[in-house]
N, C-alpha and C positions, 0 to 999 in steps of 0.2 A: 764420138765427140770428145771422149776424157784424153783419148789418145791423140787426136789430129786438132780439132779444133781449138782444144784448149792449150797445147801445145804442152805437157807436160805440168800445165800449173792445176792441179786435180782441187776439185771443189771441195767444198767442205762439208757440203749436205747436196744431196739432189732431191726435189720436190719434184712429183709426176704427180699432174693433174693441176688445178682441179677438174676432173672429169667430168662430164654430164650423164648422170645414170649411177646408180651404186653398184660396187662391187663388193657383194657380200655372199654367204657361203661359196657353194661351189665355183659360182662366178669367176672367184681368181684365177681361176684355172688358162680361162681362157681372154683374160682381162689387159689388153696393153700399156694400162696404165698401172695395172702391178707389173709386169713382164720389163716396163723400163726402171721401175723402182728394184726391180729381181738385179736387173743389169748390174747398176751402180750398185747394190751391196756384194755382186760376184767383183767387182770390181775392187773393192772394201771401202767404198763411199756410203754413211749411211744415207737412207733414202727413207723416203715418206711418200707414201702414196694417197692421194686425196682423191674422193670424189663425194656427187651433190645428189643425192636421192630424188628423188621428185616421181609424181602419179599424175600428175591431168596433161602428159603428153606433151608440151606446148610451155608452160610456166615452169621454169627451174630460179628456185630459190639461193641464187647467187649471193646474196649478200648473209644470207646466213654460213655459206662457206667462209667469208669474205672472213667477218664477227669471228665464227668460232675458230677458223684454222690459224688465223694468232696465237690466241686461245691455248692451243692444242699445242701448236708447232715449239713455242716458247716452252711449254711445260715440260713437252719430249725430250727438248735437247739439255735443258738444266738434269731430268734425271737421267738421260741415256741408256744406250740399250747394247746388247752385244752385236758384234761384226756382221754375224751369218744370220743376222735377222734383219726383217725390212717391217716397218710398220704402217698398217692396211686402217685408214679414217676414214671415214662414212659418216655423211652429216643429212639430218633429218630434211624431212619437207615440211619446216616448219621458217615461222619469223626466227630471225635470229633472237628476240625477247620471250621467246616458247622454249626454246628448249631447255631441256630441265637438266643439262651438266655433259658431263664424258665418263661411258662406262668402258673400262676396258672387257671387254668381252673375245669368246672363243670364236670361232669361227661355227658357222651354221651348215645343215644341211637340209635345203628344202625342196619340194615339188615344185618342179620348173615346168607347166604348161607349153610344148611349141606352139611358136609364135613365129611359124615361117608362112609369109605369102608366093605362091608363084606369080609371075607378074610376066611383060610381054616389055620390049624395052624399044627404044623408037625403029628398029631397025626389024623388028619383028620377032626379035631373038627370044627366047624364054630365060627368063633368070629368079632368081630367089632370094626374096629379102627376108631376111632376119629380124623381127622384131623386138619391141620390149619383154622380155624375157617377166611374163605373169605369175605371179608365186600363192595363187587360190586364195588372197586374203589370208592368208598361214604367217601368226603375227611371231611366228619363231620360238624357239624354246629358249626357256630362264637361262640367264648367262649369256646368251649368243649373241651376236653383230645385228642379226636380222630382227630379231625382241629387242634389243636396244632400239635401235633406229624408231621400230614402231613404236615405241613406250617413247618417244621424245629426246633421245638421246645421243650424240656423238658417241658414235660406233670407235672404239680404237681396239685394233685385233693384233699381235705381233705376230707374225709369219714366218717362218721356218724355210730355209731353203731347202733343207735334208727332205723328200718326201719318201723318204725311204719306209715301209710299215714295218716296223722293226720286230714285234711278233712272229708275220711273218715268216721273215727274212731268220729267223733261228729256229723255225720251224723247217723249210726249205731247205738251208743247210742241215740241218741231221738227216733228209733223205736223200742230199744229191752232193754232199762233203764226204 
């Protein structure tokens, strides 16, 4: 789109989402709404990736996106951030008059319960949906995106495109350099 669509006139920020569902620890991994915010900073557009946590399946608290990602968005761009990063918001299932501010927090890593059904589709076929990905009530550990959110709070994580483990990666090469 930065290339054809826009025809050369490249944005000044791109916002991805806001999503329904959160994308927090490992999530991002496989999240298209970081993946198009990934795009636009390979691109060197900064990007913001948003999305809307919510638990009763059905109700997503939209306007608490609505309220905080203002909020958020304005604060971001007055401090700014470097190039090769994209920054990852996650906003509570709460009123937008509940939550209790913006932690920048790490990225989490929690127990992800499968949540695949096999299912039968009109044609008789067999297929597999993926569900809301369950995290055992595991309200996350201090610091993290996923303790944030639980504790009431705008989740803001900044993201790294290098996943390189750089440990590692110097370990590695002493045996194969």
């Amino acid at each position: 789109a930065i290339h054809k669509v826009l025809d050369g006139k490249r944005p000044d920020l791109v916002l991805s989402g806001v999503n329904r569902g959160s994308n927090i620890g490992e999530d991002v991994t496989y999240s298209g709404t970081i993946a198009a915010a990934m795009e636009a900073t390979l691109l060197g557009v900064p990007s913001i990736a948003l999305s809307q946590y919510y638990e009763d399946g059905e109700h997503v608290r939209w306007k608490t996106a609505e309220h905080w990602g203002v909020k958020t968005v304005r604060a971001l761009l007055k401090q700014g951030w470097p190039a090769n990063v994209l920054i990852n918001v996650n906003f509570p299932d709460l009123p937008a008059a509940k939550v209790r501010g913006i932690r920048v927090a790490k990225q989490d890593e929690h127990e992800v319960v499968d949540a695949f059904e096999e299912r039968i589709d009109p044609r008789g076929r067999t297929y597999y949906w993926v569900g809301q990905d369950q995290t055992n009530g595991d309200p996350g550990t201090p610091g993290t995106d996923l303790r944030a959110v639980n504790d009431g709070y705008v989740a803001l994580t900044p993201l790294h495109l290098d996943l390189t483990h750089k440990p590692t990666l110097t370990r590695l090469r002493k045996v194969f350099n």
